[in-house]
C-alpha positions in Angstrom: 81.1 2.8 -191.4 78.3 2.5 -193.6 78.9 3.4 -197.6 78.7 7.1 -197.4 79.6 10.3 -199.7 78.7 13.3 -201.3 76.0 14.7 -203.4 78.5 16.2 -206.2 77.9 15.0 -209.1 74.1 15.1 -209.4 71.6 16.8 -207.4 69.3 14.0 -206.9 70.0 12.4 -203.3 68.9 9.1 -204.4 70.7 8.8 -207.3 73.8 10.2 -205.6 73.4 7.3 -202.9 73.1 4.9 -205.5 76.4 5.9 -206.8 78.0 5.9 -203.3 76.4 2.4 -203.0 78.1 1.0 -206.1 81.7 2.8 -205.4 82.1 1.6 -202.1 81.2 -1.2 -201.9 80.4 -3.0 -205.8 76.6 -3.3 -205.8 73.5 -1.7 -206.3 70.2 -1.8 -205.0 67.2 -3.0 -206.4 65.2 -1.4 -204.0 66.6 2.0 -202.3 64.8 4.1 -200.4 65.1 7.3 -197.9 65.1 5.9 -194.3 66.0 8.8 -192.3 67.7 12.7 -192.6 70.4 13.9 -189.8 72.5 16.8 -189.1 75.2 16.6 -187.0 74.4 19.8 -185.1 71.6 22.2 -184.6 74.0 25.0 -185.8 75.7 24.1 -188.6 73.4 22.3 -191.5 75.7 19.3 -192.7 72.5 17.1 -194.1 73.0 13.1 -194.0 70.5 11.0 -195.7 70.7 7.5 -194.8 68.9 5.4 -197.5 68.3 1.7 -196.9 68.6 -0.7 -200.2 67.7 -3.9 -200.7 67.3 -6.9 -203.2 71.1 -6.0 -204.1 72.7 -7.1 -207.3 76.7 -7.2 -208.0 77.4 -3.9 -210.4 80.5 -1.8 -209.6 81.6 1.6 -210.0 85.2 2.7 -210.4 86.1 3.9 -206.5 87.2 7.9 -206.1 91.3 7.8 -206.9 91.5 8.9 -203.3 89.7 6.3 -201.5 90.9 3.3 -200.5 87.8 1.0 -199.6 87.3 -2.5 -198.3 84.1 -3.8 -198.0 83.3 -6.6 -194.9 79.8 -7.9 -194.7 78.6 -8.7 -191.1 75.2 -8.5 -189.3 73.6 -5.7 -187.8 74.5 -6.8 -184.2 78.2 -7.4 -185.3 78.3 -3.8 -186.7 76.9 -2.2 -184.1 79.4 -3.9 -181.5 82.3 -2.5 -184.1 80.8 0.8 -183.7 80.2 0.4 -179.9 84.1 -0.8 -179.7 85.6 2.0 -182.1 87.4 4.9 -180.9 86.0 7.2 -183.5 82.3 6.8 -184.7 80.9 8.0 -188.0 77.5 9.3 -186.4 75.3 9.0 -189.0 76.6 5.4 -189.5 75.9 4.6 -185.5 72.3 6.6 -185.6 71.5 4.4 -188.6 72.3 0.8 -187.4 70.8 1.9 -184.1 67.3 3.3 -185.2 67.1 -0.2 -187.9 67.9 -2.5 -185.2 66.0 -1.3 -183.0 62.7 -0.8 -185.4 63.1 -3.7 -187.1 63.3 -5.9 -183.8 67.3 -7.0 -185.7 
C-alpha cells in the first residue's frame, strides 16, 4: 500500500499528503504534485487523491500512536506484482501504480 491517510488536520490536500508522506514512511518530497482523484464508488463520495512526489529528502514525522508502519522500497513492477499477489488490495494504491506504470512506459 502506498503512504495514505486522512485530511484531518488541515484542509489543504497537499499539505495533508505531505504529512502522510513524512509519517509513513520518514521523507518528504521536494516536488509533490496531484496525479489523479478516485472514489471508490459512484454512490458513496469517499475522495482519494493520489499525489506523486519526487526529489525526496530524509525528514520524519512522529507516526499516529495507532499505526504501526514499516516502510519497504521496491520498484514499480515489484509493487504491482505484490498488489497482483495480495488477497486484499487497497484500490487507490493498485489504480495508482497501474495508471503510472503504464503512462510512464515503467
Amino acid at each position: 500500500m502506498l503512504p495514505s491517510g486522512k485530511v484531518d488536520k488541515e484542509t489543504d490536500i497537499q499539505k495533508a499528503a505531505q504529512r502522510e508522506l513524512q509519517e509513513e514512511t520518514g521523507f518528504r518530497a521536494d516536488s509533490l504534485k496531484l496525479y489523479c482523484s478516485t472514489n471508490s464508488t459512484e454512490s458513496i463520495r469517499f475522495t482519494n487523491h493520489i499525489f506523486v512526489g519526487k526529489n525526496l529528502q530524509k525528514d520524519p514525522l512522529e507516526q499516529d500512536h495507532d499505526e504501526l508502519i514499516e516502510v519497504h522500497e521496491m520498484s514499480i513492477d515489484d509493487a504491482i506484482e505484490k498488489v497482483l499477489g495480495s488477497p486484499v488490495v487497497h484500490t487507490a494504491s493498485a489504480y495508482a501504480l497501474l495508471r503510472y506504470a503504464r503512462e510512464n512506459a515503467v
